[in-house]
Each structure stands twice: as structure tokens, then as C-alpha cells.
C-alpha positions in Angstrom: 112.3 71.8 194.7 115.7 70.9 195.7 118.6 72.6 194.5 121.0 71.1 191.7 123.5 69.1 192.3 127.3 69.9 192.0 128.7 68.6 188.5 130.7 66.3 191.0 127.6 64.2 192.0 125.6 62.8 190.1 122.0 62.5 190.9 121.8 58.8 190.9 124.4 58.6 193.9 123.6 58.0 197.5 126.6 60.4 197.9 124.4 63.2 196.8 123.5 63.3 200.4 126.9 65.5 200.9 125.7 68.0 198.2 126.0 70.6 200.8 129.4 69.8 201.5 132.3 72.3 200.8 133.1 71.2 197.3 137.1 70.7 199.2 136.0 68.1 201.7 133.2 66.6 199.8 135.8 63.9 197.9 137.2 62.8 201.3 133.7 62.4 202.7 132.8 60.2 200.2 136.0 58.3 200.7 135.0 57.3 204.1 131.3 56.7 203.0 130.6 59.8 206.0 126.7 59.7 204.5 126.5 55.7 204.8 127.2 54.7 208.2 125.8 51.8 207.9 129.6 50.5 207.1 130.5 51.5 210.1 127.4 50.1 212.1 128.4 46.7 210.6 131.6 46.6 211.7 131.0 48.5 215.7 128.6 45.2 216.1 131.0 42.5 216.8 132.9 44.6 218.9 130.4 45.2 221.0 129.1 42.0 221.2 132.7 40.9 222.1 132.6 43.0 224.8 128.8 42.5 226.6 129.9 38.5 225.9 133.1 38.7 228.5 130.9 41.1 230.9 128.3 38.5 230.9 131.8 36.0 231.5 133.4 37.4 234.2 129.6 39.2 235.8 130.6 42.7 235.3 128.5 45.4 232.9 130.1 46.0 229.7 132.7 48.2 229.9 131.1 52.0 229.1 134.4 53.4 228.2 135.6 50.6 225.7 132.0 50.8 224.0 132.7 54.3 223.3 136.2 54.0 222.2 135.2 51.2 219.6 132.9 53.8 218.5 134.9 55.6 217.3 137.8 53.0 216.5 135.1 52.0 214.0 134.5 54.6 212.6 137.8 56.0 211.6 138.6 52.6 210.8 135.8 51.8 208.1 136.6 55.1 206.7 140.1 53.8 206.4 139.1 50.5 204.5 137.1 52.5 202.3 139.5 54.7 201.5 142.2 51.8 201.0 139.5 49.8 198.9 139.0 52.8 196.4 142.5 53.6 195.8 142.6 49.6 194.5 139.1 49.3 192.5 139.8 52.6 191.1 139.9 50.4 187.5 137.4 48.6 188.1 134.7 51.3 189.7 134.8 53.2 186.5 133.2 49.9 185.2 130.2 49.4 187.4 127.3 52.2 187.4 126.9 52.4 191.0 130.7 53.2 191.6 132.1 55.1 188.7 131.2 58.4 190.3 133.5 58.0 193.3 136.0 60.5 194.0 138.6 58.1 192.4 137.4 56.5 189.7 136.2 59.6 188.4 139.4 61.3 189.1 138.6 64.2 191.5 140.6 63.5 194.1 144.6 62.1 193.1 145.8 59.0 194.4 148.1 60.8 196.5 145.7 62.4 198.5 143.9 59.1 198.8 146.4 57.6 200.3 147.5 60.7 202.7 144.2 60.7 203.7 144.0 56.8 204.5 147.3 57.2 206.7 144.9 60.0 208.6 142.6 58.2 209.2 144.4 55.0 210.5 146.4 57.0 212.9 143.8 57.9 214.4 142.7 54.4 214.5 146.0 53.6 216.2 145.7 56.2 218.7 142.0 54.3 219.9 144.0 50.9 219.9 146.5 52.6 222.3 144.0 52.5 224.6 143.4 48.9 225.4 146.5 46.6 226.9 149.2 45.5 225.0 147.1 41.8 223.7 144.6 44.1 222.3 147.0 46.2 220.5 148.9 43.4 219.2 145.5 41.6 218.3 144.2 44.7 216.3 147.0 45.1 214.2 146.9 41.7 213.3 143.6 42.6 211.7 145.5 44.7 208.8 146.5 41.4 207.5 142.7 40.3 206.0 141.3 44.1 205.6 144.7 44.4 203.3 144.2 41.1 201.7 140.3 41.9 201.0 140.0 44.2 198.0 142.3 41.9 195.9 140.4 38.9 196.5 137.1 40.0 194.3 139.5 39.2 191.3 140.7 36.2 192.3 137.7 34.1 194.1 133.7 34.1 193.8 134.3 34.2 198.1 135.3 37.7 198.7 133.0 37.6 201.6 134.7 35.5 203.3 137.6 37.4 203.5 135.8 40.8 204.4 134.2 38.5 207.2 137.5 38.1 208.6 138.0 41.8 208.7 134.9 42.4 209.5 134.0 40.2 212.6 137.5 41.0 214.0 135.8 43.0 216.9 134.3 40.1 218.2 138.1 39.0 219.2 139.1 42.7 220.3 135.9 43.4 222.2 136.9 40.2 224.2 140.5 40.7 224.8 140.2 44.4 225.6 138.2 43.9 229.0 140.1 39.8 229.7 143.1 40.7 228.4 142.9 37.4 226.7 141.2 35.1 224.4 138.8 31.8 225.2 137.2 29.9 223.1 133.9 31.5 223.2 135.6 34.4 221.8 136.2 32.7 219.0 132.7 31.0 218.7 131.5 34.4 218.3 134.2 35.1 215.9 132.8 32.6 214.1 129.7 33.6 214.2 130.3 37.5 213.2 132.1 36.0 209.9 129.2 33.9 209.1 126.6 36.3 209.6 128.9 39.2 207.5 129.3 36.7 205.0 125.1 36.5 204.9 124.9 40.1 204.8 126.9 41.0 201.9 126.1 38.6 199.8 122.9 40.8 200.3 124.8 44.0 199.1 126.5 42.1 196.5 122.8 41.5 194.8 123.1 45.2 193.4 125.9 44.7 191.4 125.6 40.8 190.0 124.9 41.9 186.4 127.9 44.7 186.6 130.1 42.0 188.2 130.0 39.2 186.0 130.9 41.3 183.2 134.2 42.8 184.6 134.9 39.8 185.8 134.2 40.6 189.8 133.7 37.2 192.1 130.9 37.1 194.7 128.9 34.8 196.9 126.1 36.1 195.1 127.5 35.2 191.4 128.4 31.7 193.2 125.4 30.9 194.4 123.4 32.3 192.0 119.7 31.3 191.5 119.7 29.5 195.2 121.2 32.9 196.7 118.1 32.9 198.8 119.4 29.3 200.4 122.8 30.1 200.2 122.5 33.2 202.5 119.7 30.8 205.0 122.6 28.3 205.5 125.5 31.4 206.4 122.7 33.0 209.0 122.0 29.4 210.0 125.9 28.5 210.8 126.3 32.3 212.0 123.2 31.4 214.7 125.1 28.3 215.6 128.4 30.1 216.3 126.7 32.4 218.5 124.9 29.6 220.7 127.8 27.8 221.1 129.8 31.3 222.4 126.3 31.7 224.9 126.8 28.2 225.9 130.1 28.5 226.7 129.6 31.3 228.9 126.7 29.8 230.5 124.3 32.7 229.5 121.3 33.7 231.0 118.2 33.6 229.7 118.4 37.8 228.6 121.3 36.8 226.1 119.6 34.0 224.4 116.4 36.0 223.7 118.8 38.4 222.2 119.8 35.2 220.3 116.4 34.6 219.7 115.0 38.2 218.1 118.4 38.0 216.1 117.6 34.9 214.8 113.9 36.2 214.0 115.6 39.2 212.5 117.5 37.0 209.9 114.9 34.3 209.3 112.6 37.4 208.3 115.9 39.2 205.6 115.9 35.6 204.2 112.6 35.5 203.4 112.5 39.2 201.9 115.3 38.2 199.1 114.5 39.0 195.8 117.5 38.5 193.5 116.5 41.1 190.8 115.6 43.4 193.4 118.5 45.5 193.7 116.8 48.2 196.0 115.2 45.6 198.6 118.8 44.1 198.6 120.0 47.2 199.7 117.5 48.0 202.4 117.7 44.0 203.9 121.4 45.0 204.2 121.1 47.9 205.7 118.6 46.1 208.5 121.5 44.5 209.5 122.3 47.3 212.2 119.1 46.2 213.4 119.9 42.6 213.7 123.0 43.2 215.6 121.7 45.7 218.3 119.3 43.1 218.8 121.7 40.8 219.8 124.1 43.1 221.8 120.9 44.7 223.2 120.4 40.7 224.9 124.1 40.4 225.8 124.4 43.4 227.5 121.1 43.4 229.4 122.4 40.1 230.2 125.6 41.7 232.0 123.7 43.9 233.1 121.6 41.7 235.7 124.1 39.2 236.3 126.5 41.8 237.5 124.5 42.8 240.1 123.7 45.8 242.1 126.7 48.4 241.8 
């Protein structure tokens, strides 16, 4: 039998994954979703594909040092949008099931120390940026401007996602400009795609919450599309697949890049035909298959970079 739960976690959380936790750390964990990384996953993918995309550009191997250090930039940094997003849906998570029990909402952790605890984990953030030349600096700051603009947008707009794509896929332009210094236009085309396909995905996630969400008053893709979310999410991964040829083609990639285009695509085709919008639980397993479908596609790009770079 497993042991009881702290009074601070409630059974029906995936945060009761940190029920081992000291009971001091255990808000700030959850905070920066420390037992979910798929957040984190999600938003490490475009940077790496920015970066095997310009290897596979200029015939070099990805860049084993900048992979690392947008490991970790990703990271901290998710666990800084987290943190920020909380400290604004504090209101509303007290109104949906599956967030009234964070640290926030249900008032174990002050806003204060929310917000001490964000400026943490961005500097942190900064000190990674640092790293890279001064375009890529410049060009990663920028991206406060949308993951700042994001958490207000759910009240404002049924397209939330489209804003947390921009955030999101940002990587795609940092992953680029950290190794040319630079941007090009298949940077962007991948840009492009990385929005599309985050769009796709959490419309996904946001299948858990429709019913909570249309009673406070929350926007979503999913609320927008609503009984033709299945086709609605098809034509995002469709565009998003699109993006992403037109970045290969622009790079003239070889053959290794485009079956990573290929098993992505598979990967997406197969999520499409899995959704079930009163399935909250499949929702939130397709989603979290999304790590897969982007290591499939880095895994082609970087193989591709690989070979076309040559013997060392």
C-alpha cells in the first residue's frame, strides 16, 4: 500500500508524484511542474530542431554544447512560465478541478514568494542566454514579449494557442541564430512550423478542461472548434508539416531529414486519429506523445548533419 498523501496534495493530482518532497520545497516544485517535464520537452524541441536545421545548412554537426545549454535554458525557463502563469490564473485555478490544488490557488505558497521564485528561475535563464552571441541574446529576450502576453489571452480570445505557439516555437529562431549568428528564412519556416504544430498539441491538452472552461469563461481552440476538434487539430499538423518542408527545402536537405519529416508526419497523422473529445485521459497521453513526435524529427535533422558534415 502506498503511504498517505500530505494534506497539501490531494490524491487526484499528478503533483502527488512529489509526495516525498520536503513539505518546504514541495510548493516550488510544483510551481515549475518539476514532476511533468513534458512542459519542458515541448518547448527544448524547437530549439533543437533550430539548431540540427543550420548544421545541416552550413554542413557542420549540431553544435553539442548549444544542445546542452538549451537543456537547460528550457528547463529553468518553462519552470519560469509556469511559475508566472500561476501567479495570474490564481482566480481562475480555484475554478477548475484539475488546478485548484496548485500551490497558489490554494494558498500555500504567498504571491511574494511566487514571484521571488520566478525572478530565480529567469536569472538563471539569463545566465544560459549569456552564452550565445549578442543576436541570440537580443533575440531571446524578445521572447518575454508573447510568454508575458500569453496567460492574459485565455480571457480575451478562444486562440490562446496561438499565442503560447509563439512562445513556444521561439527555439526554432534561437536554435538558428545561436550557431549563424543570424536569421534566414528557413528559420522562420520552421518557426512557423513549431507554432503550428504547438497550436495542434494543446488544443489536445486543452480537451481536459473544455467543460471547466466554458463555464469560467476560459477561451480555447478546443471550445472554438468544438465538435470538428478532431479536423481542426488535422489542418494545424497539416500547415505545421508544410512549414517544416518548406524550411528542409530551403536548406536543400538530404534524404535523413525528410524521413525525420516523414515519421513526424506518421506520428501526428496517427494523435489525429486517436482524438476522442470526451476523453480527457487519452487527451492527455496524445499530448504528452508529443515529445515523441519531436525527437523524431530532430532525430532526422541531426542524423542529417551528421553525414553531410563529413568525417571529423
Amino acid at each position: 500500500m502506498s503511504p498517505s498523501l500530505p494534506p497539501d496534495l490531494p490524491p487526484d493530482l499528478p503533483d502527488a508524484a512529489l509526495r516525498r518532497w520536503p513539505a518546504s520545497i514541495r510548493p516550488y516544485a510544483q510551481l515549475a511542474r518539476v514532476d511533468r517535464p513534458i512542459g519542458w520537452q515541448l518547448l527544448l524541441a524547437p530549439c533543437w530542431w533550430g539548431t540540427a536545421l543550420v548544421a545541416d545548412a552550413v554542413h557542420r554537426p549540431p553544435n553539442l554544447l548549444h544542445l546542452a545549454l538549451f537543456a537547460v535554458g528550457a528547463v529553468v525557463m518553462r519552470g519560469a512560465g509556469s511559475t508566472g502563469n500561476d501567479i495570474v490564473d490564481r482566480d481562475l485555478d480555484r475554478s477548475v478541478a484539475r488546478t485548484r490544488g496548485r500551490p497558489l490557488a490554494s494558498r500555500r505558497i504567498s504571491t511574494r514568494q511566487a514571484l521571488a521564485f520566478l525572478v530565480a528561475q529567469a536569472l538563471v535563464g539569463l545566465a544560459v542566454l549569456l552564452c550565445f552571441n549578442r543576436f541570440t541574446v537580443g533575440l531571446g529576450i524578445a521572447a518575454l514579449l508573447p510568454v508575458a502576453v500569453y496567460p492574459f489571452m485565455k480571457r480575451i480570445t478562444n486562440w490562446p494557442q496561438a499565442v503560447l505557439g509563439l512562445a513556444f516555437a521561439w527555439g526554432a529562431l534561437v536554435g538558428w541564430s545561436g550557431t549563424a549568428g543570424s536569421l534566414a528564412w528557413p528559420a522562420l519556416a520552421l518557426y512557423a512550423g513549431a507554432i503550428l504544430w504547438t497550436m495542434g498539441y494543446d488544443t489536445i491538452y486543452a480537451l481536459q478542461d473544455i467543460a471547466d472552461d466554458a463555464v469560467v469563461g476560459i477561451g480555447s481552440t478546443a471550445i472554438q472548434f468544438g465538435r470538428h476538434v478532431r479536423a481542426g487539430v488535422a489542418a494545424l499538423y497539416a500547415l505545421a508539416l508544410a512549414a517544416c518542408g518548406s524550411a528542409l527545402a530551403g536548406v536543400s536537405a538530404g534524404p535523413w531529414a525528410w524521413a525525420g519529416l516523414l515519421a513526424f508526419a506518421a506520428h501526428l497523422g496517427w494523435q489525429v486519429s486517436r482524438i476522442r473529445p470526451d476523453d480527457g485521459q487519452r487527451a492527455l497521453s496524445l499530448f504528452r506523445s508529443n515529445r515523441d513526435a519531436g525527437l523524431l524529427f530532430f532525430a532526422g535533422l541531426a542524423l542529417q548533419a551528421w553525414i553531410s558534415a563529413g568525417p571529423v
